[in-house]
SERO-121158 format. One record per residue (C-alpha): x, y, z. Coordinates in Angstrom, 1 decimal, padded with zeros to 4 digits. Layout:
# residues N
{x:X	y:Y	z:Z} .
...
***
This chain:
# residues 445
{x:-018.5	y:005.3	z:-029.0} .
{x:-021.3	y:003.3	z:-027.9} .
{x:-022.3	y:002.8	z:-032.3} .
{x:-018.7	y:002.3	z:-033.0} .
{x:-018.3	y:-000.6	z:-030.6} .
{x:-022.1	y:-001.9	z:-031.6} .
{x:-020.9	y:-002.2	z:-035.3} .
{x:-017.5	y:-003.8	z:-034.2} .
{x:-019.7	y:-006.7	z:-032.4} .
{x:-021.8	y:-007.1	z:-035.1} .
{x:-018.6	y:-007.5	z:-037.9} .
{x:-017.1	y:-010.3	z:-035.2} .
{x:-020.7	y:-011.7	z:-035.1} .
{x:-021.1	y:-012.1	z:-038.6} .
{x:-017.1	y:-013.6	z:-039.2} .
{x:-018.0	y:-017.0	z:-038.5} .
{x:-021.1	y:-017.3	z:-041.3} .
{x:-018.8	y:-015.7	z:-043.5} .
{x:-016.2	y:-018.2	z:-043.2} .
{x:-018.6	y:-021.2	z:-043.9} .
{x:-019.8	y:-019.7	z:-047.0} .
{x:-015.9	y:-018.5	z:-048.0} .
{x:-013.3	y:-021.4	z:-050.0} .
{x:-012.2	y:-024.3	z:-048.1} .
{x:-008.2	y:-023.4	z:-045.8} .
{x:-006.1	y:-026.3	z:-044.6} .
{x:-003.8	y:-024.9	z:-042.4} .
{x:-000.4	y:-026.6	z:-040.9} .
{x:002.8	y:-026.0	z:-040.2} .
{x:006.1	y:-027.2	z:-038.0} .
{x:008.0	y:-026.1	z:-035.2} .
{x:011.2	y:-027.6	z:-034.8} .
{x:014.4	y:-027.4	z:-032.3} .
{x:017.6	y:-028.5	z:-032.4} .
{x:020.9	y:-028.6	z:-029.9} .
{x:024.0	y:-028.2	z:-032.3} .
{x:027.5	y:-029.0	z:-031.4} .
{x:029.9	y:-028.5	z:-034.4} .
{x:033.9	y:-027.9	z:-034.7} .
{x:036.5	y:-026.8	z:-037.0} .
{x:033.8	y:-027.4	z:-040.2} .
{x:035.5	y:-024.0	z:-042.0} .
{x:039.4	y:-023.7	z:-041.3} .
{x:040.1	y:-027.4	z:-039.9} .
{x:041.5	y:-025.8	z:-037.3} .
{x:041.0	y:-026.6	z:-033.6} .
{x:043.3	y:-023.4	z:-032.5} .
{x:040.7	y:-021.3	z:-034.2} .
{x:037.2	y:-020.9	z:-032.3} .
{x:035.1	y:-019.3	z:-035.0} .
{x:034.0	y:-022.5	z:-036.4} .
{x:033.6	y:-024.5	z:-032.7} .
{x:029.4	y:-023.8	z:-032.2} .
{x:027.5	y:-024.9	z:-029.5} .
{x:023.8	y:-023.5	z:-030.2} .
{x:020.4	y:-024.3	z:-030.3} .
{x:018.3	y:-023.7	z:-033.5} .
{x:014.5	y:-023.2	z:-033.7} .
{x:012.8	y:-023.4	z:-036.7} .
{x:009.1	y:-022.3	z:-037.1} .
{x:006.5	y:-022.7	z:-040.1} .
{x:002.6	y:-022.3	z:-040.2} .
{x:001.2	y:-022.3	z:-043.8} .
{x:-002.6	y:-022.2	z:-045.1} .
{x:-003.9	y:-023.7	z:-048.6} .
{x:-007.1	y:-022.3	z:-049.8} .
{x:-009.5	y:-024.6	z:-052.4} .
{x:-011.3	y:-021.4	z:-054.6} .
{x:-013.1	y:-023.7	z:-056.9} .
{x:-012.7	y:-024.2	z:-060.6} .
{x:-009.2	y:-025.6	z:-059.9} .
{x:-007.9	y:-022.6	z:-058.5} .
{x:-005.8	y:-023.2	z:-055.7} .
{x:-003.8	y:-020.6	z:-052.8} .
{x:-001.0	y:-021.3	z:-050.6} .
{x:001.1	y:-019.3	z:-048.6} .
{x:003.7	y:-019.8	z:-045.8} .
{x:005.5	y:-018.3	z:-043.1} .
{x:008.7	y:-019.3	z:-041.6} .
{x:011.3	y:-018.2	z:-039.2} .
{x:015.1	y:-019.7	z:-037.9} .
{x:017.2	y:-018.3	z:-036.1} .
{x:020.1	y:-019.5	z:-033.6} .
{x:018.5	y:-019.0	z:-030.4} .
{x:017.3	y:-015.5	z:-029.9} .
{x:019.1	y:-014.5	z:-033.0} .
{x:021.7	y:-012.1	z:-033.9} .
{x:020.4	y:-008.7	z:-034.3} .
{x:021.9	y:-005.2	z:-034.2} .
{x:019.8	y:-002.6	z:-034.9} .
{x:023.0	y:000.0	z:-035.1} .
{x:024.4	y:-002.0	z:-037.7} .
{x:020.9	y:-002.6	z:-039.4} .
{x:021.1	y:-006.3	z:-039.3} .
{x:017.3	y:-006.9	z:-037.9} .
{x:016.2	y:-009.0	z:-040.9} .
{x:019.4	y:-010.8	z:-042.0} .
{x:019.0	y:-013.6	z:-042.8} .
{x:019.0	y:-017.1	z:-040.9} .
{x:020.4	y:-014.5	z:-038.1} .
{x:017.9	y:-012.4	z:-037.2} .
{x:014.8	y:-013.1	z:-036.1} .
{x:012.6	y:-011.8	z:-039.0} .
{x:009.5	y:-014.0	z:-040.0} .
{x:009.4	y:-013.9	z:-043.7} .
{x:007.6	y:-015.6	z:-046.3} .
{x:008.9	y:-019.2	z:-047.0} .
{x:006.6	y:-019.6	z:-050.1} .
{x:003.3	y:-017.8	z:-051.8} .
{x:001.4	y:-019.0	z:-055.0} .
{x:-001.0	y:-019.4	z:-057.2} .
{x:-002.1	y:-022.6	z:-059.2} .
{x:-004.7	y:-022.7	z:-062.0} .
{x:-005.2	y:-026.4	z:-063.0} .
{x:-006.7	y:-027.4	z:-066.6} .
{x:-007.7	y:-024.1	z:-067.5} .
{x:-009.5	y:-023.7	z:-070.6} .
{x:-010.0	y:-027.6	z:-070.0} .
{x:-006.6	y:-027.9	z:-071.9} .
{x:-003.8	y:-029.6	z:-070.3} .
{x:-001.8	y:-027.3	z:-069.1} .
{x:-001.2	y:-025.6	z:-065.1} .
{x:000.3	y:-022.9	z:-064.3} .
{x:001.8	y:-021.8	z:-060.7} .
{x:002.7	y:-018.2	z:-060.0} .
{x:004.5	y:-016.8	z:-057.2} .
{x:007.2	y:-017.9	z:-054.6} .
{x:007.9	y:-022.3	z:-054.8} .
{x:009.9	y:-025.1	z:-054.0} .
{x:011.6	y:-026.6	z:-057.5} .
{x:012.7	y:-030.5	z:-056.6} .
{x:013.6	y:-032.7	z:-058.8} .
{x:014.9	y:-036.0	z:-058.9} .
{x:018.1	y:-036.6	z:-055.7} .
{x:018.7	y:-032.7	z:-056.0} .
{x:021.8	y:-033.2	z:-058.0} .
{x:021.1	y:-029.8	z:-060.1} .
{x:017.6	y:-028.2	z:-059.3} .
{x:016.1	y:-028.4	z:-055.6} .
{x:017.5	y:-025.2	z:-053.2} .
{x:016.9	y:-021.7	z:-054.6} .
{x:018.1	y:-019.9	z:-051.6} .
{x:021.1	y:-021.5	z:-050.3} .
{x:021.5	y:-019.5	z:-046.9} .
{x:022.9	y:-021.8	z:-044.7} .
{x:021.4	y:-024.7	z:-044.4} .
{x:018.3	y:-024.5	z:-046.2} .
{x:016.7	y:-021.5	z:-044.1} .
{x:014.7	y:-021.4	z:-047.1} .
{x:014.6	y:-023.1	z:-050.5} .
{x:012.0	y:-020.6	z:-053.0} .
{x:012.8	y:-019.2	z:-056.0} .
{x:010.6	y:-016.5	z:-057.4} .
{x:008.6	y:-017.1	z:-060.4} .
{x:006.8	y:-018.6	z:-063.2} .
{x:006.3	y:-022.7	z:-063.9} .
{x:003.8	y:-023.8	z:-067.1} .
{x:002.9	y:-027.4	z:-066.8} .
{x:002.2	y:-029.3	z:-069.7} .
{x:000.5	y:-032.9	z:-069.0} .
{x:001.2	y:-034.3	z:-072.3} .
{x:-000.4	y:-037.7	z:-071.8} .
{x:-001.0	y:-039.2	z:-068.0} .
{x:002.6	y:-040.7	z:-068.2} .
{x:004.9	y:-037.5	z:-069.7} .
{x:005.1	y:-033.9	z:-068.7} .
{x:006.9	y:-031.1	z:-069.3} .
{x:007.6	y:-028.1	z:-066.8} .
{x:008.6	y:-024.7	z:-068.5} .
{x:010.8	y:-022.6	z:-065.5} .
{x:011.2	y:-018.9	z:-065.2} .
{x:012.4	y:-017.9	z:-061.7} .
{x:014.4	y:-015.0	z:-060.1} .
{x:017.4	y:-016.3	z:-057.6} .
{x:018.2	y:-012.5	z:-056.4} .
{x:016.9	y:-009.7	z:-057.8} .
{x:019.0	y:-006.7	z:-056.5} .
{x:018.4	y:-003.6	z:-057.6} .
{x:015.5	y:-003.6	z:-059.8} .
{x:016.5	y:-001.0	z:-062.1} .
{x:017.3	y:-002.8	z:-065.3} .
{x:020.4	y:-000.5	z:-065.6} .
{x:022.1	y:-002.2	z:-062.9} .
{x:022.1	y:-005.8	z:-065.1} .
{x:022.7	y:-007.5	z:-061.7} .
{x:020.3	y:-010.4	z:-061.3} .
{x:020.3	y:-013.8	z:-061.3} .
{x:017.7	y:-015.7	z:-063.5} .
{x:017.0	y:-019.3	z:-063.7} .
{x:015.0	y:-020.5	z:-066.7} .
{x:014.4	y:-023.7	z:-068.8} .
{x:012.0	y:-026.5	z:-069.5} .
{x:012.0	y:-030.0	z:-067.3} .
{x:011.0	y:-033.1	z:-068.8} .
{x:009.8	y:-036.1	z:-066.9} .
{x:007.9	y:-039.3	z:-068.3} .
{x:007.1	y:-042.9	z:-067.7} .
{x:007.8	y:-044.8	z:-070.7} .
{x:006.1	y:-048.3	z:-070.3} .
{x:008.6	y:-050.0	z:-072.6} .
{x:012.0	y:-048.9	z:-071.4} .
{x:010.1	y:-048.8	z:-067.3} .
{x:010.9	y:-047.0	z:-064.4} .
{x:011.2	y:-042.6	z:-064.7} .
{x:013.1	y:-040.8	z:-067.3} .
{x:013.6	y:-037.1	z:-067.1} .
{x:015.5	y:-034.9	z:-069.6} .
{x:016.1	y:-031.2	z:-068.9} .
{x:017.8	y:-028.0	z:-070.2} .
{x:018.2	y:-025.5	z:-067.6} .
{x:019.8	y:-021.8	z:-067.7} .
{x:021.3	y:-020.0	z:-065.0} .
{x:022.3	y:-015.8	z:-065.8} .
{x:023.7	y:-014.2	z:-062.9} .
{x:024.7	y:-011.0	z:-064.3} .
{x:026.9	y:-009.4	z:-061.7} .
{x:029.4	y:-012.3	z:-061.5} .
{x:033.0	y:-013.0	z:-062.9} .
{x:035.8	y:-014.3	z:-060.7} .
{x:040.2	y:-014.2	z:-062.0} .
{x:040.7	y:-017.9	z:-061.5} .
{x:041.8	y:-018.5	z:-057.7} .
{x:041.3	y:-014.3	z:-057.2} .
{x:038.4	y:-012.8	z:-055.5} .
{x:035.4	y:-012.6	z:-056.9} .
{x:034.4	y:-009.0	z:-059.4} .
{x:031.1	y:-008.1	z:-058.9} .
{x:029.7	y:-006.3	z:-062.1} .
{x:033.1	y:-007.0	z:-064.3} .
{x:031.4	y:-010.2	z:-066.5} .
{x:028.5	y:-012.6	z:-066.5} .
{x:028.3	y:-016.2	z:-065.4} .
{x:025.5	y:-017.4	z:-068.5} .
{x:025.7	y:-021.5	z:-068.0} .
{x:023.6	y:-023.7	z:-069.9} .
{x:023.1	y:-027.3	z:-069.1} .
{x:022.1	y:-030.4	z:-070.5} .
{x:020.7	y:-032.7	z:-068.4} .
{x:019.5	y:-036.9	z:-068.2} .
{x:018.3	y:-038.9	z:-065.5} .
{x:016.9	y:-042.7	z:-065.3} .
{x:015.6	y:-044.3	z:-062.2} .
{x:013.2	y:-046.9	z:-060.8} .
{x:012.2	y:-049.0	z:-058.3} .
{x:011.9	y:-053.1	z:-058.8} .
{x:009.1	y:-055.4	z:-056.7} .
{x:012.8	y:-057.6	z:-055.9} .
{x:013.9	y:-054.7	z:-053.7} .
{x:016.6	y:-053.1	z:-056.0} .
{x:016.4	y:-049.2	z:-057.0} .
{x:018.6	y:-047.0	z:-059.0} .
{x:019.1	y:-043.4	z:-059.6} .
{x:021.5	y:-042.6	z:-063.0} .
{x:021.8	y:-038.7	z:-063.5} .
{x:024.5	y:-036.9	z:-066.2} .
{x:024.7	y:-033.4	z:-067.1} .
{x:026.5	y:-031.6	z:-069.2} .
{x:027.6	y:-027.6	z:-068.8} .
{x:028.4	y:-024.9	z:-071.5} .
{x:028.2	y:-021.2	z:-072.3} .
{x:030.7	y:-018.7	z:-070.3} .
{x:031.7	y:-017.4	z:-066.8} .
{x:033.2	y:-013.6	z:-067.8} .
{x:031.9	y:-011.5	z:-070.8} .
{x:033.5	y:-014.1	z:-074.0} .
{x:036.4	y:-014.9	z:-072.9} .
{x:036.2	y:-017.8	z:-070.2} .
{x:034.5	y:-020.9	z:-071.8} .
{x:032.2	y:-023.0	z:-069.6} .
{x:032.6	y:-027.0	z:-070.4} .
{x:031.6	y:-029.3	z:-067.2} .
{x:030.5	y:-032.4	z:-066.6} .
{x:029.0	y:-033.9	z:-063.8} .
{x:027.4	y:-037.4	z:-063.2} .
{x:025.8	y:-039.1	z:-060.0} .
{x:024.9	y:-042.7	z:-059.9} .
{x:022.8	y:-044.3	z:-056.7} .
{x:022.4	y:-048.3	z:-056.8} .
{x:020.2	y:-049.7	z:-053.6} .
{x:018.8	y:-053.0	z:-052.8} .
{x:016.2	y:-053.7	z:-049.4} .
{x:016.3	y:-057.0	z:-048.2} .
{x:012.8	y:-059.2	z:-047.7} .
{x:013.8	y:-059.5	z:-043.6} .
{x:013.4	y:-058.2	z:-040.5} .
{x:014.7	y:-054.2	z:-040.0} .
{x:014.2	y:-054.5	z:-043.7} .
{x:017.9	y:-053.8	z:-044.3} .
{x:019.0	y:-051.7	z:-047.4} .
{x:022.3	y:-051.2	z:-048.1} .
{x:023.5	y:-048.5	z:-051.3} .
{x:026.3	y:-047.0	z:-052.7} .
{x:027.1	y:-044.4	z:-055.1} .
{x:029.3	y:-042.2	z:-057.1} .
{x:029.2	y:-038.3	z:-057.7} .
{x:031.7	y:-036.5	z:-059.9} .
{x:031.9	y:-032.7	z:-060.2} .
{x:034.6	y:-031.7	z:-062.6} .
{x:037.4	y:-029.0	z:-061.2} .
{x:039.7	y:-026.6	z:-063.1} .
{x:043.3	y:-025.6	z:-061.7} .
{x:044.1	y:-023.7	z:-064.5} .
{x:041.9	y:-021.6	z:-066.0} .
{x:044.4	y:-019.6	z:-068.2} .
{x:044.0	y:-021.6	z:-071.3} .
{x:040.4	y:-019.5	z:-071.5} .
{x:038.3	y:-022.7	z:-070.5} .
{x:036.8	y:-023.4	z:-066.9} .
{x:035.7	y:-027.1	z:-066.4} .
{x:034.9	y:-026.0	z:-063.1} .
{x:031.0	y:-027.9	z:-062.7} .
{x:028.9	y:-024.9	z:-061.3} .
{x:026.2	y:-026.1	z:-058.9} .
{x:023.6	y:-024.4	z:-060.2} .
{x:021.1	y:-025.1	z:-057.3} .
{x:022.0	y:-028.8	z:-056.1} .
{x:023.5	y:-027.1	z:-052.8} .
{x:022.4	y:-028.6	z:-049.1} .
{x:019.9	y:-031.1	z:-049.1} .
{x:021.8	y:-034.1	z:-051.0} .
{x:025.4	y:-034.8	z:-049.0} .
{x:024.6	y:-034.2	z:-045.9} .
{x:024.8	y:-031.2	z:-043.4} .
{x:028.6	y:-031.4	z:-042.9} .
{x:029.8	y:-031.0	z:-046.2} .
{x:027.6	y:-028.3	z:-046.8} .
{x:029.1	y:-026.5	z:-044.0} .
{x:032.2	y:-026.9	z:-045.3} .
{x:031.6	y:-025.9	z:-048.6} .
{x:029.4	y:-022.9	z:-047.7} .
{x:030.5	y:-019.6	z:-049.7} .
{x:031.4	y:-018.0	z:-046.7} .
{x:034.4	y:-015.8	z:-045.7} .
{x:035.3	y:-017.3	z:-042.7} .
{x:035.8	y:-020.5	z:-044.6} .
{x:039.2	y:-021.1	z:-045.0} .
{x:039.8	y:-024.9	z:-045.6} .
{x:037.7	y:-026.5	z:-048.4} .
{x:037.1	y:-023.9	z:-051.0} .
{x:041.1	y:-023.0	z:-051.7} .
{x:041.4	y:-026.6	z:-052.5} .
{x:038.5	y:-027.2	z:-054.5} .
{x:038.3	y:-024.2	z:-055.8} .
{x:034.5	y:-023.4	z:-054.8} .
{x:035.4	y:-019.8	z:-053.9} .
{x:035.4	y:-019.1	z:-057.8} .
{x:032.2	y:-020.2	z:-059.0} .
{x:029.8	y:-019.2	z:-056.3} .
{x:028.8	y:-015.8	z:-056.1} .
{x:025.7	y:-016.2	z:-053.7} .
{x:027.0	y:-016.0	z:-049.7} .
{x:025.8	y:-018.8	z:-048.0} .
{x:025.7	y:-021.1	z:-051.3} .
{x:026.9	y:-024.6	z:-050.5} .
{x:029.3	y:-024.7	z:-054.1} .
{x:029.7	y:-027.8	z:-054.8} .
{x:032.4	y:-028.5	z:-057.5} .
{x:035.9	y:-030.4	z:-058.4} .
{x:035.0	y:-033.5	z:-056.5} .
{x:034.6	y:-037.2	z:-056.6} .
{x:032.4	y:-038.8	z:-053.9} .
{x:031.9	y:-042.8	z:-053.7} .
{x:029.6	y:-043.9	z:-051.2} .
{x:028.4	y:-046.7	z:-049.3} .
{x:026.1	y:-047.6	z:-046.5} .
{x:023.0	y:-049.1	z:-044.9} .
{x:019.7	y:-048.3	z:-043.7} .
{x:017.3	y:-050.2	z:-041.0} .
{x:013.9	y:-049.8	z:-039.5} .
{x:013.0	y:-051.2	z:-036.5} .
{x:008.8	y:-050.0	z:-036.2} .
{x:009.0	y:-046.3	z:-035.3} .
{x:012.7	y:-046.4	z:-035.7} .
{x:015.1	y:-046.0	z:-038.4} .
{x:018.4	y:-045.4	z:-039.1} .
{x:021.4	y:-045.0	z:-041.7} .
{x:024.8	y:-045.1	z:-041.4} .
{x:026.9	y:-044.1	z:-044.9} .
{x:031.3	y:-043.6	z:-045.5} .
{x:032.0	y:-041.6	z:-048.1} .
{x:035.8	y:-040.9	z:-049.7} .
{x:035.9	y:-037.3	z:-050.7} .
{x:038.2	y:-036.8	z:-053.6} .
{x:039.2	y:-033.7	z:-055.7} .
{x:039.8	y:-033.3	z:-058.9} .
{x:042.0	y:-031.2	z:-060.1} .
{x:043.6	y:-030.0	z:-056.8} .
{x:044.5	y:-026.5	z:-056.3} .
{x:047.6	y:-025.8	z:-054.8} .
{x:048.3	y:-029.1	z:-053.0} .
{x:049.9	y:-032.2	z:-054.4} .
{x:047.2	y:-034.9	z:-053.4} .
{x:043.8	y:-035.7	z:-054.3} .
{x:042.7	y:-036.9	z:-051.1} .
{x:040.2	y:-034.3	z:-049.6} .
{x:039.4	y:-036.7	z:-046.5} .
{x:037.1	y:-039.7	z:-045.3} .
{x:033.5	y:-038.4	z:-044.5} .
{x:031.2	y:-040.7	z:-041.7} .
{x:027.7	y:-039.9	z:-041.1} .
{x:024.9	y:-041.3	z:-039.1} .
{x:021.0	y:-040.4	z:-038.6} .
{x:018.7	y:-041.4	z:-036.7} .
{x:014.8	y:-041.0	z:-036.1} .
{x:011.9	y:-041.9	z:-033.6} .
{x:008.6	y:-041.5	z:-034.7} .
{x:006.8	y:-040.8	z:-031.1} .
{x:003.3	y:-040.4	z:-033.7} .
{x:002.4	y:-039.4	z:-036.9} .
{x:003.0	y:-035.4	z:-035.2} .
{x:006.3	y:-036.0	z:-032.9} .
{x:009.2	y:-037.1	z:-034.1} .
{x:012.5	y:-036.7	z:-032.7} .
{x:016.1	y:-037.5	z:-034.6} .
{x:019.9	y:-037.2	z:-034.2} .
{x:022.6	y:-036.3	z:-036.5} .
{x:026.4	y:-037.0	z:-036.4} .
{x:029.1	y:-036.5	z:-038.9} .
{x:032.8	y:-036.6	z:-039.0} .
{x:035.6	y:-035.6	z:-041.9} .
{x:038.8	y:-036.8	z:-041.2} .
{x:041.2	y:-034.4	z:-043.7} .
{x:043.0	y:-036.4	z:-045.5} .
{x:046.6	y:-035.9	z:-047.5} .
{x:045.6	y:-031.8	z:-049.2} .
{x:045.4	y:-031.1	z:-045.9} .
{x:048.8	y:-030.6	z:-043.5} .
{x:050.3	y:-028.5	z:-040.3} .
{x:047.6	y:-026.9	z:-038.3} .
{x:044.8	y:-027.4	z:-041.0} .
{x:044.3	y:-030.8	z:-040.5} .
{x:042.3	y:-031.2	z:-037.7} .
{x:039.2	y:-033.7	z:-037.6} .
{x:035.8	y:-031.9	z:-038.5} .
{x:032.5	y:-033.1	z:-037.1} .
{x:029.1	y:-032.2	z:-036.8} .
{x:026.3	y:-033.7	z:-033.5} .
{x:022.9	y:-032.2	z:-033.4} .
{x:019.4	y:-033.8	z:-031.8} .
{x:016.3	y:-032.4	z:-033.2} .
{x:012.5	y:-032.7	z:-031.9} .
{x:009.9	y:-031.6	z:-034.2} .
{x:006.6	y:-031.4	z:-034.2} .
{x:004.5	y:-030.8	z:-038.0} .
{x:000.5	y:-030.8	z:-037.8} .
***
């Protein structure tokens, strides 16, 4: 015993020399709590309780980067979130469910190899983040309410064409199910990404063609959903322009364009989607900026002519609108309100996927900072489509306001208030208002 505990010292001894001559690890990572008050954000209702939450939600993170050398570089992260203590119920087997439970899992794990070869190409292997541009069409891979996580599991090639154009080739795994190939039941992302700085026309310009195979999915128009019985196979076409001028005025100009089909041959896919940002930040004190934009989704109310111009999200879900509407358009079953109307119960096929589609969303609104302080306060008409079983094509007015104190460059702490106010598609019982309040203190290091 006395050996055995004599060779364990020496081990723990020699740790710490090891470590100076092992790769260079940054560590970090977040902790973050927030009180929620929410109400009638899935059935409009204020009779029905299931959608009135008081709770308290604590996010944790702590992630590690490793430099090997040679331009090899290792990252990997842990996270956990949960409402409060979580909801977990070992007889029903529900002990890693997620954004319920209270399962630590991991948020993201990779591999990068830079310039190998010394040609100009790096590659990135294992579970990422993919962001790009606003988030319109590519920046949430997991959708589980409310951005638990974001990954997608995979494969990107980068290839630095010149110092000013790239081009990112994308193979990822959304859900992998069983992984039998016999089951023909995943869902595969996959395309190449294009974004450049042409000196001449100025600003960004990224161009993209994207892919998304989920093989277990078909839906009857307005029906439930058939798992196995089709495929949704969507391709789309994507442009986006932006920049940033020394005068204070930015822009943001993003069009894509959907085809391929939704069940075996039969149901064409043809959607279009647009979303157009226009900001300008005043020389003065608070350095005021005030924007406004547009977003359209197209909808379907009829998809027995064989065609669905329902736009399919793809993964643009929580980050871009803010909380609330995410909430309401979660694919959930306890949501009862928005998706009938819109029709987002057809084309989502992933629970807790914010499916965003058949709307029409000008904006406006205005941001300040005061030092440490900021703030932005934006209306936004929500409009539908092609309605679905209601006469109008007034979804509701939607208010938000956030706020955030930066204590230091480790403590922040923020607030967050929304309100939808259901407009005409909405009647009787189902029309009650909708809001959103949470407070958040965080702490990243």
């Amino acid at each position: 015993m006395k050996r055995f505990l004599l060779v364990i010292l020496l081990v723990l001894m020699a740790l710490p020399a090891y470590a100076l001559e092992g790769p260079e690890i940054d560590f970090g990572g977040a902790v973050r709590l927030r009180g929620y008050s929410m109400e009638n954000f899935w059935d409009f209702n204020d009779q029905a309780d299931v959608d009135n939450w008081s709770v308290f939600r604590l996010y944790t993170t702590i992630n590690a980067k490793a430099d090997l050398g040679d331009n090899v570089f290792a990252y990997v992260q842990l996270s956990n979130q949960n409402f409060s203590e979580g909801v977990t119920d070992v007889a029903l087997d529900k002990w890693e469910k997620d954004n319920e439970s209270n399962k630590v899992f991991v948020d993201n794990a990779f591999i990068d190899v830079n310039k190998s070869f010394n040609l100009p190409m790096n590659l990135r292997v294992g579970r990422q983040n993919l962001m790009y541009g606003t988030g319109f069409v590519l920046f949430d891979g997991q959708s589980q309410y409310a951005s638990t996580s974001l990954y997608l599991d995979g494969v990107k090639l980068t290839w630095d064409i010149t110092d000013n154009a790239k081009i990112d080739f994308l193979y990822f795994k959304d859900q992998e199910y069983n992984r039998a190939d016999f089951a023909d039941d995943d869902i595969t992302l996959s395309g190449a990404y294009f974004t450049g700085k042409c000196p001449v026309v100025g600003g960004q310009q990224e161009i993209y063609i994207l892919n998304r195979k989920d093989d277990g999915f078909d839906f009857t128009g307005g029906g439930p959903l058939v798992a196995g019985a089709g495929k949704k196979d969507i391709w789309m076409y994507g442009l986006r322009l932006s920049d940033k001028f020394p005068v204070g005025l930015d822009y943001s100009a993003e069009i894509a364009y959907q085809d391929g089909h939704l069940r075996s041959s039969d149901l064409e896919q043809d959607a279009l989607g647009y979303k157009l940002d226009l900001g300008y930040a005043f020389d003065a004190p608070l350095t005021p900026r005030i924007f406004a934009g547009y977003t359209y989704m197209s909808g379907d109310d009829d998809f027995a002519d064989g065609e669905s111009n329902a736009w399919d999200v793809f993964y643009g879900g929580w980050p871009q609108f803010g909380d609330l509407l995410a909430w309401v358009f979660v694919n959930a079953p306890p949501n009862t309100a928005a998706a009938p109307v819109a029709g987002s119960n057809d084309v989502a096929s992933v629970g807790g996927e914010a499916a965003y589609t058949n709307l029409l969303l000008p904006k406006v609104g205005v941001s300040m900072v005061a030092g440490d302080l900021s703030a932005e306060l934006s209306y936004t008409m929500i409009m539908i489509d092609e309605p679905i079983g209601v006469a109008s094509h007034d979804f509701g007015d939607y208010y938000q306001l956030g706020t955030k104190y930066a204590y230091n460059k480790y403590l922040s702490f923020g607030t967050y208030a929304a309100v939808i106010d259901p407009g005409e598609a909405f009647s009787g019982p189902a029309d009650d208002t909708v809001y959103e309040l949470f407070w958040e203190t965080q702490v990243k290091f």
